[in-house]
Each structure stands twice: as structure tokens, then as C-alpha cells.
C-alpha positions in Angstrom: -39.7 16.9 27.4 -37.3 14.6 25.7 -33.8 13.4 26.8 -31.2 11.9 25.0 -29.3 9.2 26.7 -25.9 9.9 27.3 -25.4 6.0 27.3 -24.1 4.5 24.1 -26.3 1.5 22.4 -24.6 -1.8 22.1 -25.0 -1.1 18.7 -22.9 2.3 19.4 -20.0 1.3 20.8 -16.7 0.6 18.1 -14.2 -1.3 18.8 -10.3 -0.9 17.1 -10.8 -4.1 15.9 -14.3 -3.5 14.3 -13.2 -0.2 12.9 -9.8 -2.4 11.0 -12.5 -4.4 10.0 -14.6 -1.7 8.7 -11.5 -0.3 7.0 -10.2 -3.3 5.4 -13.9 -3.7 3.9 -13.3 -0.3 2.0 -9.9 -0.4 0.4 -9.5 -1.8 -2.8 -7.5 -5.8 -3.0 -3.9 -5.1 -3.8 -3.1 -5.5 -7.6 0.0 -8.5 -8.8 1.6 -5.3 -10.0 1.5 -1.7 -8.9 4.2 1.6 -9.9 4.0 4.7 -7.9 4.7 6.2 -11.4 1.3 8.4 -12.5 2.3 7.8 -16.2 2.5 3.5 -15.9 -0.4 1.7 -16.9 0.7 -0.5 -13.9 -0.4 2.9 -11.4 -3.6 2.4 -9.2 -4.6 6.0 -7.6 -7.0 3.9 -4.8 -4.4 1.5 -3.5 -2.1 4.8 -2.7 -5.2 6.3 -0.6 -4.0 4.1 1.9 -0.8 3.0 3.2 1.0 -0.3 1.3 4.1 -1.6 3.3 6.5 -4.2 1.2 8.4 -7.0 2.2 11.2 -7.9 0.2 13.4 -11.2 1.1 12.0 -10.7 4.7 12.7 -7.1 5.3 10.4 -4.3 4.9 11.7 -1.7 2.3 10.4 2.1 2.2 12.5 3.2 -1.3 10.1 0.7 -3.8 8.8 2.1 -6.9 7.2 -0.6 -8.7 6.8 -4.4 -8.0 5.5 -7.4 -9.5 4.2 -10.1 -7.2 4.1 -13.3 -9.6 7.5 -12.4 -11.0 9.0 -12.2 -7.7 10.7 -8.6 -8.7 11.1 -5.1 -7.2 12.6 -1.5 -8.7 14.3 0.7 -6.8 16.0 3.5 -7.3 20.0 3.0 -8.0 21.3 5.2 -5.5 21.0 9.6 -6.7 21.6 8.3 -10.3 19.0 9.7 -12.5 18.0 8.7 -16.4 18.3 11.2 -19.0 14.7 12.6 -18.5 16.0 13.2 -14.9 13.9 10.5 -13.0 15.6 8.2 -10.8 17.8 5.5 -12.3 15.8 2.1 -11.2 17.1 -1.4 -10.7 15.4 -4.9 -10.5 16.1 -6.7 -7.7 14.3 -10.6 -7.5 13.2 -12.6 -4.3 10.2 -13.4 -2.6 7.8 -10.0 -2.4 5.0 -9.5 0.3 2.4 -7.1 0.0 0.2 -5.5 2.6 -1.6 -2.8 3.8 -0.6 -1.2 7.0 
């Protein structure tokens, strides 16, 4: 008869900090600039697989549509204004921008 061991193998056992590892190895390098806007050329569909956090001036911000790292630059949108084609009206803000995923 055979048995299986119900004890893992070294090789078996994860750790969280392995599996971060092993996660960080699959997502794509963040690009200089990125849009959550499909129709920009500036749009990555892999990055947005995964979660991307931005720091702006030293505070994370949750409301950023498109940034620029080597421009130092982010849009937002300006409040519930919205553009003729009824998409939210951006603005540019400019300061020190961090990129990361989470």
C-alpha cells in the first residue's frame, strides 16, 4: 500500500513573505505614465490587475485618474463638474508623485 505524508516538505511550506515575493515577480514594472482612461494611449490593462496606491505630496490619494511620474503631475477630477461629453472635469495638480503597488 502507499501513504501519503500528511507532513509538508521544506520545499512545501509558503511563507507571506515568499508568496509577496512570488507576486511581486508577476506583475508588470509600473509605467512613468499611466490613465485609468481605456481610450488613452497612456492606459495599461495589466498594471490595473493589481492594486496601484499613489502618493501625492506625502499623502496617499484614492480619486487619481492619470499621473505622470517625471513631470511630477496628477489629474483629478474637479469636484461633480463634468466636460461636455459628460466625463469628469480633470485638474492638474504638480508635486512630488510616488507610485506603488499595494
Amino acid at each position: 500500500m502507499n501513504s501519503i505524508s500528511s507532513t509538508p516538505t521544506p520545499d512545501a511550506v509558503s511563507t507571506p513573505a515568499a508568496a509577496d515575493q512570488a507576486a511581486a515577480d508577476t506583475r508588470p514594472a509600473l509605467p512613468d505614465r499611466l490613465s485609468i482612461d481605456p481610450r488613452s494611449p497612456h492606459h495599461v490593462r495589466a498594471v490595473f490587475e493589481h492594486d496601484v496606491g499613489i502618493v501625492f505630496n506625502g499623502k496617499e490619494r484614492f480619486d487619481v485618474s492619470e499621473y505622470c511620474i517625471s513631470e511630477r503631475w496628477i489629474k483629478v477630477p474637479a469636484g461633480k463638474t463634468l466636460d461636455r461629453k459628460g466625463n469628469p472635469l480633470l485638474i492638474v495638480l504638480k508635486g512630488a508623485v510616488e507610485v506603488f503597488y499595494k
